[in-house]
C-alpha positions as a printed Julia matrix, in Angstrom:
192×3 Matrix{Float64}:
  -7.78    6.71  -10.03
  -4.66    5.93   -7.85
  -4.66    4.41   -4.77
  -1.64    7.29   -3.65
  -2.18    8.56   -0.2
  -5.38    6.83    0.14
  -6.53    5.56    3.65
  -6.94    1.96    3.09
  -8.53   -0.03    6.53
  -7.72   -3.56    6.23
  -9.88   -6.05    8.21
  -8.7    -9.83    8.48
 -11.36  -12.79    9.49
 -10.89  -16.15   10.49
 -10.63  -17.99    7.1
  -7.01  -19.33    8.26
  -6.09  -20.85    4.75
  -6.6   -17.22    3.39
  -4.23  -15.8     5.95
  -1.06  -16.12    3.95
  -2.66  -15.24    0.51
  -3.61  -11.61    1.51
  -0.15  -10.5     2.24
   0.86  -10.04   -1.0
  -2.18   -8.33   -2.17
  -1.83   -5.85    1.03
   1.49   -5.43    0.22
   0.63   -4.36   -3.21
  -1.61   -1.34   -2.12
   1.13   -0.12    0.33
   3.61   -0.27   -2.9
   0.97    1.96   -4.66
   1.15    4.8    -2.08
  -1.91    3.46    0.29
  -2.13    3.88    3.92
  -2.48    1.21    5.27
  -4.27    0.46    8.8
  -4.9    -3.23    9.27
  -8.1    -4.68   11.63
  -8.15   -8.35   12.64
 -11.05  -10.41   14.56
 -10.69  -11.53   17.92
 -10.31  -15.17   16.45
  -7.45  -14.07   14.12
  -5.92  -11.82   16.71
  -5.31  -14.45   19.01
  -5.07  -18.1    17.28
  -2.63  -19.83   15.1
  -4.24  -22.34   12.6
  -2.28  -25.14   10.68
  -1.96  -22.91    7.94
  -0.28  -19.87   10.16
   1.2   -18.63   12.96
  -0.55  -16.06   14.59
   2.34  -14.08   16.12
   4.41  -14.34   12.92
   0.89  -12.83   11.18
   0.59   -9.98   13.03
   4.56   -9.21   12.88
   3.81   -9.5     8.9
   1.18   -7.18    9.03
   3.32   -4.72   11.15
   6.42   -4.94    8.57
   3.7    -4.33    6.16
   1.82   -1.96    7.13
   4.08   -0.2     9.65
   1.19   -0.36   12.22
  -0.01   -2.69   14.76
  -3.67   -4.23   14.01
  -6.12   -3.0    15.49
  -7.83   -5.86   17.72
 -10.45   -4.19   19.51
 -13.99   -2.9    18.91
 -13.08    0.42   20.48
  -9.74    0.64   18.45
 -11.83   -0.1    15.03
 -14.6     2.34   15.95
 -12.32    5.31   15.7
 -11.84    4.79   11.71
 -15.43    6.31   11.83
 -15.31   10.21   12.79
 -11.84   10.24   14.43
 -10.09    8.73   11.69
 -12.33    8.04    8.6
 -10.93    5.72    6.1
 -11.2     5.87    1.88
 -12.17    2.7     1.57
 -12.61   -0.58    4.2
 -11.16   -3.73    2.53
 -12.52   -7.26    4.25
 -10.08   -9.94    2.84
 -10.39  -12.83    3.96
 -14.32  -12.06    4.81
 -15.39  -15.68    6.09
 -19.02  -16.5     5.89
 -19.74  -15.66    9.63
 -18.45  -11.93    8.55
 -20.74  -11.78    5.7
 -23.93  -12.89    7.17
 -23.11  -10.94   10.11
 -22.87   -7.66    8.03
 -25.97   -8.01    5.84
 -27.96   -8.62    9.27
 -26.3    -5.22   10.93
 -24.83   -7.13   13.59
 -21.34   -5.27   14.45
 -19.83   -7.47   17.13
 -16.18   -7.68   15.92
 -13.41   -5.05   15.12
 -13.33   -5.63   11.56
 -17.3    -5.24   11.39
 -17.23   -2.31   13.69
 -14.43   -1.0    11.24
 -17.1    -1.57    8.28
 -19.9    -0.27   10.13
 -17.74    3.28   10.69
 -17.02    3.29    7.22
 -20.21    2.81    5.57
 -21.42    5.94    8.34
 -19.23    7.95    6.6
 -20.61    7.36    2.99
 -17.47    5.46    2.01
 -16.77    1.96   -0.2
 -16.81   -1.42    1.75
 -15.07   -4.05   -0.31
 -15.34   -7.55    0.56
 -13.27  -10.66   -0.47
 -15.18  -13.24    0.36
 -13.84  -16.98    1.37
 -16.51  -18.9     2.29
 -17.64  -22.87    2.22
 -21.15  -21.87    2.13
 -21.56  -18.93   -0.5
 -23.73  -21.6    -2.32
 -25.64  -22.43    0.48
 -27.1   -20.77    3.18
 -24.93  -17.36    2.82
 -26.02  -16.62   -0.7
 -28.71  -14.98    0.33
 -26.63  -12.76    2.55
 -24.52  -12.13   -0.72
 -26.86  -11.32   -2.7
 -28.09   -8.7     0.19
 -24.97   -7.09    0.56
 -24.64   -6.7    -3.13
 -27.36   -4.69   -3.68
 -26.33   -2.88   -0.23
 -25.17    0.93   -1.01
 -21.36    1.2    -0.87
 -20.78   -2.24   -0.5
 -18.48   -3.76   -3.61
 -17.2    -7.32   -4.03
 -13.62   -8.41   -5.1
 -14.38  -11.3    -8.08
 -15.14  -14.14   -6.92
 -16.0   -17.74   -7.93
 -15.53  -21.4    -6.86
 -12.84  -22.85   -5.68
 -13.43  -26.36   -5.31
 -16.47  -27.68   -7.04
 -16.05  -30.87   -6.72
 -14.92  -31.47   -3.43
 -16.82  -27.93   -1.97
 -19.29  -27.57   -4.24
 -20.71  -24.88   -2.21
 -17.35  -23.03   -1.42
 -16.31  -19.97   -3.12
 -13.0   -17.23   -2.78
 -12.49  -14.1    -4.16
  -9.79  -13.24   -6.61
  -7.02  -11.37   -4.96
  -5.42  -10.66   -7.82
  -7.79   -8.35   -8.44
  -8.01   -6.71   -5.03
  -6.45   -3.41   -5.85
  -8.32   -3.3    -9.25
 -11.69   -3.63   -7.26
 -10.65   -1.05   -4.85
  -9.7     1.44   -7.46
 -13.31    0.74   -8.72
 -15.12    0.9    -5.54
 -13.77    4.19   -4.44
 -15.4     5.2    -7.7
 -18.38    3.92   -6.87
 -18.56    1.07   -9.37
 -18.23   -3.09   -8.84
 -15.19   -4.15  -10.91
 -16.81   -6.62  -13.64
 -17.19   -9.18  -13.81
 -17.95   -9.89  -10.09
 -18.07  -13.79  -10.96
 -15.13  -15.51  -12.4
């Protein structure tokens, strides 16, 4: 499996310290022949954080990508029937996203990007960056990992000590997860 010439949609939540780290990984699929159609939340669409600037983000994700993000829940539905993607990437998907998702609540353009994808019969991987995987959103985890077409990146904690309840995926092994989860398999091992 090769990620050549396959339509990759991209959505970006609001786990600001993640911002910078996905570049690289996105940038690696486009290198490998994906297509690359980036989705951001509102909150990421139209804030700078401490960690980014927002304008600079999106022009990063343009130079990228070659495409504006899409920002809207109309603009995201079309990667359904109009414009179905291989494969829906969530990275950074912030806790909000997650429980969001496993509850079928599809109020953001990156979740109305996932929603369209998952109607089409097609892989949902998730990258999860979250203070509370531990805690309250494990259940939610563990609901979207037994959830059909829904794959995880690996992930694992970040800061036991100090977060004990925090966990990030490893997006070193986003493209290795993807290339798995548009076979229909979860890259192991899911916990690192």
């Amino acid at each position: 499996m090769t990620l050549n010439d396959k339509k990759i949609g991209f959505g970006i939540t609001a786990s600001f310290c993640t911002l910078p780290a996905i570049l690289a990984p996105m940038q690696e699929l486009v290198t490998a022949g994906a297509d690359v159609y980036p989705v951001v939340s509102h909150e990421v669409f139209a804030n700078s954080s401490r960690f980014h600037d927002g304008d600079e983000f999106l022009e990063d994700l343009r130079e990228i990508t070659g495409k504006d993000a899409i920002h809207t829940i109309a603009g995201a539905e079309t990667l359904g029937p109009q414009n179905p993607m291989d494969i829906m990437i969530i990275a950074p998907a912030t806790g909000n996203t997650i429980g969001k998702m496993a509850h079928g609540i599809w109020d953001t353009p990156v979740l109305m990007a996932a929603k369209a994808t998952l109607r089409n019969n097609a892989p949902v991987l998730i990258a999860m960056s979250t203070n509370d995987a531990l805690g309250i959103n494990g259940e939610n985890i563990m609901r979207l990992y037994n959830t059909k077409n829904v794959y995880f990146v690996p992930f694992g904690q970040d800061n036991p000590v100090d977060k004990p309840t925090s966990m990030t995926a490893d997006l070193s092994r986003l493209a290795a997860a993807a290339m798995q989860a548009l076979e229909g398999r979860q890259i192991q091992p899911a916990l690192v």
